[in-house]
MMTF fields as JSON, N, C-alpha, C and O atoms, coordinates in Angstrom:
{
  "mmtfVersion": "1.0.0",
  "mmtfProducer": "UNKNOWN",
  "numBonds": 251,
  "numAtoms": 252,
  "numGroups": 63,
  "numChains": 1,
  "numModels": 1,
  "chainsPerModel": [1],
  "groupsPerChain": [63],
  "chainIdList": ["A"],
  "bondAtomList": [4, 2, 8, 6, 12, 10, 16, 14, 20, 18, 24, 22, 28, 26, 32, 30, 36, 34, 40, 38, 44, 42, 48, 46, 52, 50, 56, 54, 60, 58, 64, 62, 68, 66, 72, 70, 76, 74, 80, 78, 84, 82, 88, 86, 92, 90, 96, 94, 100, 98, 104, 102, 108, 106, 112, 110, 116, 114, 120, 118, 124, 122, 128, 126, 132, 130, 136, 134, 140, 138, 144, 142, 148, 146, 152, 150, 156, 154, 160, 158, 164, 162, 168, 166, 172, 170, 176, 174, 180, 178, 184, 182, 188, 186, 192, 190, 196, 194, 200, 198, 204, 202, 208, 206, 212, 210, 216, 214, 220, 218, 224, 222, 228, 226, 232, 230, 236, 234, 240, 238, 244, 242, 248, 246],
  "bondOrderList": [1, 1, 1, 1, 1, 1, 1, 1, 1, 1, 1, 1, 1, 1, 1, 1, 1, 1, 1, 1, 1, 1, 1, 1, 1, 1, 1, 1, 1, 1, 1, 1, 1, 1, 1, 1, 1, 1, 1, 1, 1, 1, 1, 1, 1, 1, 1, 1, 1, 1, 1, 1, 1, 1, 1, 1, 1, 1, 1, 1, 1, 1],
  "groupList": [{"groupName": "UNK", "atomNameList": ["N", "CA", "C", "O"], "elementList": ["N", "C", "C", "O"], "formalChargeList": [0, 0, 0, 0], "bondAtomList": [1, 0, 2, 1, 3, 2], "bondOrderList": [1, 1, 2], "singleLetterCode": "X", "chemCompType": "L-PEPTIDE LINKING"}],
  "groupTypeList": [0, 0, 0, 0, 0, 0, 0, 0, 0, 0, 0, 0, 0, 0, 0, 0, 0, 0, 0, 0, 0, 0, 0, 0, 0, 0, 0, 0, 0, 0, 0, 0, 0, 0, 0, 0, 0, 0, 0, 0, 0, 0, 0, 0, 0, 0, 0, 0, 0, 0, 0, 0, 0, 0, 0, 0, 0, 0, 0, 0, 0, 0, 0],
  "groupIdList": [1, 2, 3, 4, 5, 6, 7, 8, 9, 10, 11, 12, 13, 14, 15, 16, 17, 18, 19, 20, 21, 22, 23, 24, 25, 26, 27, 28, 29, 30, 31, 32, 33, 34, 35, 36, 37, 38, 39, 40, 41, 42, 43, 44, 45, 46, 47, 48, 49, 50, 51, 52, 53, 54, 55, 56, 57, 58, 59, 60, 61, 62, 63],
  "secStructList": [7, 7, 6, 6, 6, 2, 2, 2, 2, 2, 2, 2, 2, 2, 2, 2, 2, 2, 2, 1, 1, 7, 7, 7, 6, 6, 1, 7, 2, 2, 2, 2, 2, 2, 2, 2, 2, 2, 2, 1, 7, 7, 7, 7, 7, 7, 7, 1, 1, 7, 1, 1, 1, 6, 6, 6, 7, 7, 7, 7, 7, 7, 7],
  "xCoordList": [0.863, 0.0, 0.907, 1.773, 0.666, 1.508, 1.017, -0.106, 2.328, 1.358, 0.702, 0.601, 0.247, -0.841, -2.203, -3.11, -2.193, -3.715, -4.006, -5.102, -2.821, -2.95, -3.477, -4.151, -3.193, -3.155, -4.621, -4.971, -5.676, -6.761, -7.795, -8.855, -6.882, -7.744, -8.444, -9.625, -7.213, -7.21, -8.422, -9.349, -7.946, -8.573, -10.837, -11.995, -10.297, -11.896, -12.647, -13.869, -12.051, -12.268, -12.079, -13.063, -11.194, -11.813, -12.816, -13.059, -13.6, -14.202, -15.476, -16.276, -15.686, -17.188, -17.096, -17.941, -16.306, -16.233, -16.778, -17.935, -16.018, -16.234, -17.761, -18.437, -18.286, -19.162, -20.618, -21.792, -19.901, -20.878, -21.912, -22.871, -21.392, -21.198, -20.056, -18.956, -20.231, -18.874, -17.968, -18.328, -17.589, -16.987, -17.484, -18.025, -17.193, -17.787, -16.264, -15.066, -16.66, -15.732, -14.435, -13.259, -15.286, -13.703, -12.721, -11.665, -12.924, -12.398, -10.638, -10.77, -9.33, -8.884, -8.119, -7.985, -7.584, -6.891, -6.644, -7.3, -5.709, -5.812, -6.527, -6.44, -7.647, -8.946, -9.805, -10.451, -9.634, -10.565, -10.066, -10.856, -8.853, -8.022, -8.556, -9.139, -8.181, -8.415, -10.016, -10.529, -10.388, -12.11, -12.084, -12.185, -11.926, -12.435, -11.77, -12.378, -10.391, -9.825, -10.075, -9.641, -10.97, -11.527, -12.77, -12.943, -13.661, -15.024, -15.089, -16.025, -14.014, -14.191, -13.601, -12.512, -14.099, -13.765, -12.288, -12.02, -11.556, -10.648, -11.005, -11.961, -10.214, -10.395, -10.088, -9.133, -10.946, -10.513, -8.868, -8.454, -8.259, -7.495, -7.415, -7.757, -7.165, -7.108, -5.642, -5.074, -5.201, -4.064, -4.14, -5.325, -3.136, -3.256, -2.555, -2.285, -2.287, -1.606, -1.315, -1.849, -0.753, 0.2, 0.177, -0.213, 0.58, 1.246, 3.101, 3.832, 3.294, 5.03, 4.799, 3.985, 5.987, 6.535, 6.793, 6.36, 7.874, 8.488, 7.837, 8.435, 6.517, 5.34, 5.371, 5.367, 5.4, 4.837, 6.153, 6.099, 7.236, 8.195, 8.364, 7.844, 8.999, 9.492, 10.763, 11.015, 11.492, 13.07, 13.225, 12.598, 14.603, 14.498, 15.047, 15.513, 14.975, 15.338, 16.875, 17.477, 17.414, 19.096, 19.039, 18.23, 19.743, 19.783, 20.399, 20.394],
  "yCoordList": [-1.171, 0.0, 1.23, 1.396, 2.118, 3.491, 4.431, 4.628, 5.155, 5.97, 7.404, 8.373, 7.297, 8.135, 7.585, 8.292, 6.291, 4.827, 5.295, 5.69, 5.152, 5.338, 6.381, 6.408, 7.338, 8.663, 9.176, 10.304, 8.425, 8.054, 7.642, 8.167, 6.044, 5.054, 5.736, 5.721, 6.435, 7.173, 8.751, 9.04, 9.39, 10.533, 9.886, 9.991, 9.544, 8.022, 7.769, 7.916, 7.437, 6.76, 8.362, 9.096, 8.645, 9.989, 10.759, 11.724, 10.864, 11.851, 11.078, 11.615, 9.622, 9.018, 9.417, 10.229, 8.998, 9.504, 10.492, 10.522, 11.715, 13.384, 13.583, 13.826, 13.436, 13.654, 12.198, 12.387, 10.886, 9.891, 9.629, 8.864, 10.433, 9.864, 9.572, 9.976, 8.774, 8.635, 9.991, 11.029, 10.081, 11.234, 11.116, 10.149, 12.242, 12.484, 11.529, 11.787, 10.867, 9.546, 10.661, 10.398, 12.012, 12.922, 13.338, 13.879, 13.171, 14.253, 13.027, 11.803, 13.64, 12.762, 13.171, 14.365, 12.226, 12.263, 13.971, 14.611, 14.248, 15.561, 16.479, 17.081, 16.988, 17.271, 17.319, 18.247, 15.91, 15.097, 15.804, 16.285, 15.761, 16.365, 17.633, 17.94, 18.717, 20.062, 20.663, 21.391, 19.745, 20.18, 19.878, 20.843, 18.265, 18.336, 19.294, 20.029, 19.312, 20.575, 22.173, 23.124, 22.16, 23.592, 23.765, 24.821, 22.844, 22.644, 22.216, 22.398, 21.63, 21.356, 21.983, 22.366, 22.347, 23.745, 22.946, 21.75, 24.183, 23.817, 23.058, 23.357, 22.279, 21.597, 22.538, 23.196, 22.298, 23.149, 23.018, 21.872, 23.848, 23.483, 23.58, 24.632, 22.961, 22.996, 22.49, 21.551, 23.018, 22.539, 21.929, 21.767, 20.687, 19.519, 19.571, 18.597, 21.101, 20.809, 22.287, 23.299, 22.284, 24.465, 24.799, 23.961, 26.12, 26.943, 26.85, 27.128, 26.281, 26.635, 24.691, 23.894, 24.546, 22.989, 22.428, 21.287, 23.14, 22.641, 21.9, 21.151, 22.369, 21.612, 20.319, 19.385, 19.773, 18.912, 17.808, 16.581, 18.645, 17.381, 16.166, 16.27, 15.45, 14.262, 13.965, 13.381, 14.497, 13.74, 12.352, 12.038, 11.635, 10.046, 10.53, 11.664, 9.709, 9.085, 8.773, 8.278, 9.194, 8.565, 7.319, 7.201, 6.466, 5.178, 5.007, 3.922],
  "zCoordList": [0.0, 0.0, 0.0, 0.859, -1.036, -0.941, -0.176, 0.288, -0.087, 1.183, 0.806, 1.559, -0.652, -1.045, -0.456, -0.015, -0.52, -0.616, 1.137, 1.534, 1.992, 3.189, 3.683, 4.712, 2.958, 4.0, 3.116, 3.464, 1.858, 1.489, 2.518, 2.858, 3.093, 3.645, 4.788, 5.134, 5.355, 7.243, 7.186, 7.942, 6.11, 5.694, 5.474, 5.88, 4.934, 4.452, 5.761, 5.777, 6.745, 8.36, 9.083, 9.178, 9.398, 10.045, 9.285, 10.011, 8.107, 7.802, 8.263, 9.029, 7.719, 8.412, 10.062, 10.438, 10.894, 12.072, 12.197, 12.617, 11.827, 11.772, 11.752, 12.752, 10.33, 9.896, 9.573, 9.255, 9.818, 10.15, 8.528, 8.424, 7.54, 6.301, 5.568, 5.945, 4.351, 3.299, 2.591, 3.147, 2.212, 1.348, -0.13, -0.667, -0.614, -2.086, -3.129, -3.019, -3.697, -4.146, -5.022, -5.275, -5.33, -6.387, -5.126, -5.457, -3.913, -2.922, -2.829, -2.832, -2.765, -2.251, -1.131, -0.866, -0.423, 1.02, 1.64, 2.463, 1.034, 1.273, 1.433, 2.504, 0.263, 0.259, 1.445, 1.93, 1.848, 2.879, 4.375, 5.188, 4.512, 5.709, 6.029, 7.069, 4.535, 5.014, 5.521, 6.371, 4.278, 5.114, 6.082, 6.839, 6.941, 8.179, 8.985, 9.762, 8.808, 10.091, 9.838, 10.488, 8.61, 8.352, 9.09, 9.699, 9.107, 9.958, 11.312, 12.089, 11.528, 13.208, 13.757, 13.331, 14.955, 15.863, 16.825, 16.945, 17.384, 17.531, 19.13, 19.845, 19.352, 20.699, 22.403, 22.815, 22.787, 24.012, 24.898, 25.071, 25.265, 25.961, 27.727, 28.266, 28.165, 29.782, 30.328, 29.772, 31.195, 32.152, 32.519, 32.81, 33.077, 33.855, 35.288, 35.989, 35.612, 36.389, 37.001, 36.548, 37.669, 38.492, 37.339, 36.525, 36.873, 36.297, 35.979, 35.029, 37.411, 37.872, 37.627, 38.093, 36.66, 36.658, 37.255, 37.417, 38.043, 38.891, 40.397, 41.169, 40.475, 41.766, 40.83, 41.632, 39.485, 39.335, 39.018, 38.933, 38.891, 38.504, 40.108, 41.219, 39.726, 41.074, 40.428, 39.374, 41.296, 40.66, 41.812, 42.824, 40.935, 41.201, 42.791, 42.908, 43.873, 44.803, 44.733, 43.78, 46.028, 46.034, 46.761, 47.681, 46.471, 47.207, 47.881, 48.463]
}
């Protein structure tokens, strides 16, 4: 499989996902990519954690 077919197959499967129909059969891989990340809103972001890193690192233990 080349990896034009691939990056087809994946583009194909995320867009039913996305949108929960097929794609229009002229559209290819690429095509398929930019629309969906043109139409879906961007993902929220949230922190996982302080602000300051350093609360969250753990350095190793001396033995």
């Amino acid at each position: 499989m080349s990896r034009t077919d691939r990056i087809q197959q994946e583009a194909r499967g995320l867009w039913i996902e996305v949108f929960g129909e097929p794609p229009s059969e002229d559209l290819d891989g690429d095509q398929m990519l930019n629309i969906i990340f043109q139409r879906t809103p961007p993902s929220t972001y949230s922190r996982l954690g302080a602000a300051q890193r350093s609360r969250n690192l753990v350095w190793p233990r001396k033995r």
